[in-house]
N, C-alpha and C positions, 0 to 999 in steps of 0.2 A: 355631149360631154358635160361632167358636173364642173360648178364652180367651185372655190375652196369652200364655201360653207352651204351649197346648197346642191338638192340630189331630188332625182322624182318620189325616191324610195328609201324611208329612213327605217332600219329595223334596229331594235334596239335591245340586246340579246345577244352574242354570238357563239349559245348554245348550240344545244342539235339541232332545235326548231328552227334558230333564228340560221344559221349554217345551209338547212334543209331550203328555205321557202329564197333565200339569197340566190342559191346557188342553179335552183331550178327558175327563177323569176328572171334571171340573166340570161340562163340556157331561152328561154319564151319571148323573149325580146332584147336580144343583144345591145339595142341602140340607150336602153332604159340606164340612169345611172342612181347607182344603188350602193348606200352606204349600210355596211354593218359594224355596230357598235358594241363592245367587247370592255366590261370594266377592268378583267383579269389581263393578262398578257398572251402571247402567242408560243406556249409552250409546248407544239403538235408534238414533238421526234425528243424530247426528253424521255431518256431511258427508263424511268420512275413511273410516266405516263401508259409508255408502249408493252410496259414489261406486266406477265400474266402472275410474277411473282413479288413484283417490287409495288403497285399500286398502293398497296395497304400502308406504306410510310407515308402518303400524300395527307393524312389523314392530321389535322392541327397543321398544315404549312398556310405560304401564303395560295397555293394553287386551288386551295377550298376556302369556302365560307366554312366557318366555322359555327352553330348557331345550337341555342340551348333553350328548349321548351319554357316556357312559362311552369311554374307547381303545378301539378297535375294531384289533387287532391285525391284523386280515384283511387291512385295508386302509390299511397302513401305520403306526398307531398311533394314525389322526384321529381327533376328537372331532365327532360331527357335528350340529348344532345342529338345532334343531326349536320349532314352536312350537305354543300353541293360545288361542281365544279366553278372556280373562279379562274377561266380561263377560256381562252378559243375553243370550237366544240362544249364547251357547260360539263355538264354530269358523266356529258358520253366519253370522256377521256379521264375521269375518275372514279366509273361505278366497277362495277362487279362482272360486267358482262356476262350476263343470264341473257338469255332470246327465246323469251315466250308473249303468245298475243294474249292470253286470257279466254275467255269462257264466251262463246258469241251469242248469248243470252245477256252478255252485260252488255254487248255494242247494243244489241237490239233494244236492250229498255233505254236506253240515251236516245234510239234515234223516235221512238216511244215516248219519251219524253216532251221532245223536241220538235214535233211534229216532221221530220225530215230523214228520207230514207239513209241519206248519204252518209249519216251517221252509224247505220244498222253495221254489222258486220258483213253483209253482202255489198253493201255500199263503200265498207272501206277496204273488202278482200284485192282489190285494183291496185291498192294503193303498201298496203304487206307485200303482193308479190313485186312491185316496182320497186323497194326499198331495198331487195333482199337478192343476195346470191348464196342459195341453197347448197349444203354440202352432199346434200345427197345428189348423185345422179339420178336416182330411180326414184324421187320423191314425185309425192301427187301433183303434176304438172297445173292442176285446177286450184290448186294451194299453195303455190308455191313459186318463189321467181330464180332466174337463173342467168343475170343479167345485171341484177341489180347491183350496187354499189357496195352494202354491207355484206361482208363475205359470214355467214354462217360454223362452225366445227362442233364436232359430236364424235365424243370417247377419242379411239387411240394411242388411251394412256396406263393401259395394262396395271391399274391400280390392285394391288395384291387381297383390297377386302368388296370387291367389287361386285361377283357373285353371291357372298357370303351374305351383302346387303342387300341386294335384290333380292333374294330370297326373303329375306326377313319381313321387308315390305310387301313382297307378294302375300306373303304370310298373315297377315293383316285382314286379307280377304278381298283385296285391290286386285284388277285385273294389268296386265302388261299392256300399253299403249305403244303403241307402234308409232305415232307422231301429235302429240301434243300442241302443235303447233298448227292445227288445221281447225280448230273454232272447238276441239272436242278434248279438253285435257285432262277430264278423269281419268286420273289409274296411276300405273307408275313408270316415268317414261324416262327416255337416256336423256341428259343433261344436254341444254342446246344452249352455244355459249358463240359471244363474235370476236372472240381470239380467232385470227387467222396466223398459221404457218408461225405460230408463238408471238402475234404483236397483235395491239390492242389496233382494233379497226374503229375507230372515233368521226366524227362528224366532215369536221376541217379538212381532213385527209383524207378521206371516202368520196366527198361532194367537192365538186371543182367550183375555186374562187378567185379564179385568177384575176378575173375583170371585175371582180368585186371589191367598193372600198372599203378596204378593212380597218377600222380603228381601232385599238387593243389599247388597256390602259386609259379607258374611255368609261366615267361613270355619268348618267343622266342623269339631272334631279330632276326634271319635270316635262312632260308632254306639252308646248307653246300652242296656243290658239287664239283665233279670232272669230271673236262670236262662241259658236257652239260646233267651228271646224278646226280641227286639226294642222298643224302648219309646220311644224318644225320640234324641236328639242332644248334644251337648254342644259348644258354641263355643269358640274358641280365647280369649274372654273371660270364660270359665268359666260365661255363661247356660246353661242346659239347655231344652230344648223336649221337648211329650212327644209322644208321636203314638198314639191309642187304636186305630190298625187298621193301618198299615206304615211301613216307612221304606221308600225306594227311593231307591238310588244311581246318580245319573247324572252321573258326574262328567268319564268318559273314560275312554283306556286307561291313562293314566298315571296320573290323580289318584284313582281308583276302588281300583285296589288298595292305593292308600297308604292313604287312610281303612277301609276293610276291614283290615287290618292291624294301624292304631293302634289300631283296636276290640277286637282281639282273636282275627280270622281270617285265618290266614295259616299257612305252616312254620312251626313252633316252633321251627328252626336260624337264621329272621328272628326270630321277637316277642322269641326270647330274647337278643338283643344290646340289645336297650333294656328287656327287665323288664316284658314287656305278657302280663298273662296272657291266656290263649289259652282263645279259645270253642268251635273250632274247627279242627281242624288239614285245609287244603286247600292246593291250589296257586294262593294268590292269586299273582299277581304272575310266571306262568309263562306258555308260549305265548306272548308279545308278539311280533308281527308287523308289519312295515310291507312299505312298494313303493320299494326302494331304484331308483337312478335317478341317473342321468347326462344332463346337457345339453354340446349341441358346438354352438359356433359356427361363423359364415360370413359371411365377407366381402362385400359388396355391389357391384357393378362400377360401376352410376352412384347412389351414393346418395344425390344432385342431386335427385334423381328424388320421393324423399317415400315409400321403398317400407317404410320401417320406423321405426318410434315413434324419437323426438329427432331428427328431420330436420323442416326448417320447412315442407317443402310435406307431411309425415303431419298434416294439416292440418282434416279433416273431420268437422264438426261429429258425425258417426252413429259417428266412429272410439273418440270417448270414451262407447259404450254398452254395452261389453263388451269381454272381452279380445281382445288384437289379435292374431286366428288364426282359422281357418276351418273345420281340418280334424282331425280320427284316425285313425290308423293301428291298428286293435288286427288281433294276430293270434297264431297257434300256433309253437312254435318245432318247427325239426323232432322229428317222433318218433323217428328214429333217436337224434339226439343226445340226448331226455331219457331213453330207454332206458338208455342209455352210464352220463347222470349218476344215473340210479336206482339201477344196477346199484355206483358208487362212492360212494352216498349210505347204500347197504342199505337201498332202500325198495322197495315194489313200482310199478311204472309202469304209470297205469289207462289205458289205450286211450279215444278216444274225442274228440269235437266237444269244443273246448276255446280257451280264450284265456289267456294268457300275457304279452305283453307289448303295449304302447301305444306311439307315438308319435305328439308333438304337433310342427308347428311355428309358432313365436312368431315374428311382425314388431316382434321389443324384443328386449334381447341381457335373459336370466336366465342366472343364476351359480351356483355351486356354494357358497355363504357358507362362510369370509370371500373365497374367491378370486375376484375380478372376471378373468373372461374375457374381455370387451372391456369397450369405454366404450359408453353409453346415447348416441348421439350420429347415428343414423339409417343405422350404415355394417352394422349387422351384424344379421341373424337365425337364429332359437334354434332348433335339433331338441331335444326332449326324449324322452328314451328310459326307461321305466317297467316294473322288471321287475312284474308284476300278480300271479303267482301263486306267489308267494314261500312260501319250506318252511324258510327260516331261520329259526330260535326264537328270541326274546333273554326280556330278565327286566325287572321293574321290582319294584329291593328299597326301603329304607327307607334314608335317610341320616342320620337322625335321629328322634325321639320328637315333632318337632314338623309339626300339618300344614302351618304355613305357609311350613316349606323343600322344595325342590324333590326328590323321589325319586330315585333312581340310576335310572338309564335304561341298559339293554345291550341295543340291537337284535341286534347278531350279524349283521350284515349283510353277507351272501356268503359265509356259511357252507356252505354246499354248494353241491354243484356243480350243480344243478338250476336254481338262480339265480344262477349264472355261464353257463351255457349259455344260458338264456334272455334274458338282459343281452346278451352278445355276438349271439345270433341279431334281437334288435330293433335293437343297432347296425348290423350288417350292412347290414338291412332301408335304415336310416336313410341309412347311407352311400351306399346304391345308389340313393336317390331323387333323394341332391342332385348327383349325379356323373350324373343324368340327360341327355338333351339339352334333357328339358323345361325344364330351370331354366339351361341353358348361357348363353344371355342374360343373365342375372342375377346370375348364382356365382359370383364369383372364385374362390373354393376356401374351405379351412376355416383356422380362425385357432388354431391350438392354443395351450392353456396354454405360459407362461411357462417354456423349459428345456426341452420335450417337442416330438417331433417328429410331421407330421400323421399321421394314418391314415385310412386308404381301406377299401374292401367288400373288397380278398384281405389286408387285412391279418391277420397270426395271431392267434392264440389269447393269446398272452403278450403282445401288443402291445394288446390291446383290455384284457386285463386291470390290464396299465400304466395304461392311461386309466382305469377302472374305479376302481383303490384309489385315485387321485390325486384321482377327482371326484366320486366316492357321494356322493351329498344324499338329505333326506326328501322330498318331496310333501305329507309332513304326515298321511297314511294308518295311522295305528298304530291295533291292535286287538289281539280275544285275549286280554289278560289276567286275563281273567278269566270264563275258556271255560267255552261250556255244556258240557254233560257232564261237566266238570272241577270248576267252580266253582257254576255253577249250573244248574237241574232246566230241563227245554221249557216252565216256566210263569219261569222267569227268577227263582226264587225259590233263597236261596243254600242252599247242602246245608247240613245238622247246627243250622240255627235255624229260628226261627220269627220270621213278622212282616218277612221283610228280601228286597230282594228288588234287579236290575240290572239296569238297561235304559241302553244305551248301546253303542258300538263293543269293548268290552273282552269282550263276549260272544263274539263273530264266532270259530267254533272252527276257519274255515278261512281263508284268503286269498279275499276277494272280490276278481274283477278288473276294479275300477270305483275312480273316484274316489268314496269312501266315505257323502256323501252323501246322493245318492239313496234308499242302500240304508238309509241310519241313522232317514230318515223312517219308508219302511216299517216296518221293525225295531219303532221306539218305537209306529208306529200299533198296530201288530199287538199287542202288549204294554200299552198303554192299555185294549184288548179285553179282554184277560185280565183285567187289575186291575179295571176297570169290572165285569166280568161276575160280580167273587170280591168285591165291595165289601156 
């Protein structure tokens, strides 16, 4: 048993990860006491939370971080806002609920990287199907889990433009995937989402923590140590907590390097503007990554009709059990052209079965925040375009000496031209599906931003780019920063200490081309293993 301030196991996080590696580390040794530390509140069974229709109002509360880009020079000078869960569970109880792994050519160059297989995508397929209970019955038993914790759902929602859009996208010259979710996600495949039975299936609620101590309303300011191990925590109300065997930070990509930092690990050209001496000199708070992205709208010819959310005939009871869309688009952008951007990036261009970019379409108009593209009002639906395998680097430094102000955030997004090529080639894609004949019935055309005029599939290069700096948004996909190989060892333990160790999306040393998810279950399973196994 723990004492009131001291535990074998301090994890500090009570996102998915930090939820994930608690919840199995307890299940691995019962007798182990293990506290999890949660800045936000325990808000699992709030209706805003669980609901496939209400999440989008979480968005400016206090149950998010609310946080806004550094100028982004690239593209025009915006500040591009971003958010993440501040609460039990993290993100997983306010994202979008998409469940894709990505392209397992991205696992493989991480574990390529990294010298370690366990990384690769056969290293971590173990660790997807233990996370995961599959909605199909008849899915690839070699791909898939049926057991696992996260419940899975796909279609059932009799969406009225649902064919119409498949087609369009087949139309393109994309092939039909039958499961995207097995390492191979080219084509165009059904929408795989973790609403189960119309509630949101989240971290807290999925993984059992009953014997776990949960602290909620719990911010750290700094990793405690002696010498160059690890020992305990320190709260932003000067409690200390000790921990007799690790600390593990799972706090995200943004908040992970900020506490890593205040502690003491980080550039010494960062700790030394606020006076923090230094345990460790690495590159916390470098590599940060996300999947920059652009959404176009389109006009509706009879939106009488009830074809897209805020029109009173989108009316159906099964429409509020998940997001209103059906399909993805992932695919490669040409190899000519990333050769091009390699060759003006000075990187080398690997050949090879690859994914790149995503589109989705939404029956609801989504915006580029603050800019409203249309009104919510049933006339209009959303292409979203996702560049996936992004090679722009940004940073996340320190704003201050305190954890509970928000870190400077610089994605750097469309910094090369590899993620300009590939931005522009998923537009293209996107352009050509709705200029279809498949959707001619349906499309008036596109409704462009305010001042700017429309564009089409022969539009140019400087024209897509115009749209590009005017409407780069997150997905909310940020990782990296705090790369293995860079920051921390293939057991996820940080270089130059002892006792400390980071399990979360701030690992990820490449661009996964998924919505982050999926992969982040795995990740932490995989990683619960280790710890379990070193406990």
């Amino acid at each position: 048993m723990a004492s009131e301030n001291r535990f074998d196991y301090i994890i500090v996080g009570g996102g998915l990860s930090g939820c994930v590696i608690a919840a199995r580390l307890q299940q691995a040794h019962p007798s182990l006491s293990i506290a999890l530390l949660e800045a936000g509140p325990d808000d699992s069974h709030n209706p805003a939370v669980l609901s496939p229709v209400l999440y989008p109002t979480l968005h400016g509360t206090p149950l998010q971080y609310s946080y806004e880009s550094a100028p982004q020079p690239q593209i025009g000078g915006r500040k591009i806002p971003n958010w993440g869960g501040r609460l039990l569970s993290g993100s997983s109880a306010v994202n979008y609920g998409a469940w894709t792994r990505g392209h397992a050519a991205d696992f493989d160059l991480w574990s390529k990287l990294v010298g370690d297989t366990r990384w690769s995508y056969s290293g971590l397929l173990p660790y997807f199907i233990k996370s995961e209970h599959w909605h199909d019955d008849e899915g690839d038993t070699s791909q898939h889990g049926f057991l696992g914790p996260i419940h899975t759902s796909s279609g059932g929602r009799d969406y009225p433009l649902r064919e119409p859009i498949k087609e369009a996208l087949l139309s393109t010259g994309h092939k039909f995937n039958p499961d995207m979710n097995d390492g191979s996600p080219n084509g165009v495949a059904r929408l795989v989402e973790n609403w189960h039975q119309a509630s949101r299936q989240h971290a807290a609620i999925c993984y059992e923590l009953k014997n776990v101590h949960v602290m909620t309303n719990t911010v750290v300011q700094r990793v405690l140590f002696e010498g160059n191990r690890a020992t305990g925590v320190e709260l932003t109300n000067g409690q200390r907590l000790a921990a007799s065997k690790e600390v593990i930070l799972s706090c995200g990509a943004f908040r992970t390097p900020q506490v890593l930092m205040l502690s003491g690990i980080g550039p010494s050209s960062e700790l030394s503007k606020y006076k923090i001496k230094q345990i460790a000199e690495l590159p916390v708070g470098q590599y940060l990554h996300d999947h920059g992205a652009i959404n176009i709208v389109w006009k509706l010819k009879n939106p009488e009709k009830g074809h897209a959310f805020g029109s009173p005939a989108f009316n159906k009871p099964e429409y509020a059990s998940g997001n209103p869309m059906d399909w993805f688009l992932s695919a490669a952008a040409p190899q000519e052209e990333l050769q091009k951007a390699a060759s003006a990036d000075k990187t080398r261009f690997e050949s090879g079965d690859r994914t790149d970019f995503e589109i989705t379409v939404m029956y609801a108009v989504t915006g580029a925040a603050p800019i409203e593209l249309a009104p919510m009002d049933g006339t209009h639906i959303t292409t979203g375009i996702l560049c996936l395998s992004s090679t722009s680097r940004g940073t996340v430094t320190l704003a201050s000496d305190k954890a509970t102000d928000n870190p400077i955030i610089d994605p750097r997004y469309f910094t090369t031209q590899h993620d300009r090529v590939v931005l522009r080639s998923g537009i293209r894609v996107a352009l050509s599906a709705m200029e279809s004949a498949a959707v001619a019935d349906y499309i008036e055309g596109e409704t462009p931003p305010k001042g700017m005029s429309r564009i089409n599939s022969a539009s140019s290069d400087a024209e897509l780019d115009e749209r590009i700096n005017a409407l780069t948004s997150s997905w909310f996909h940020a990782a990296g920063s705090a790369s293995m190989g860079k920051v921390v060892d293939t057991q996820c333990r940080v270089y130059g200490v002892e006792g400390l160790r980071v399990v979360d999306n701030s690992i990820m040393p490449v661009s996964i081309t998924a919505h982050l998810q999926a992969p982040t279950y795995a990740i932490a399973e995989s990683a619960a293993d280790l710890i379990a196994q070193a406990a």
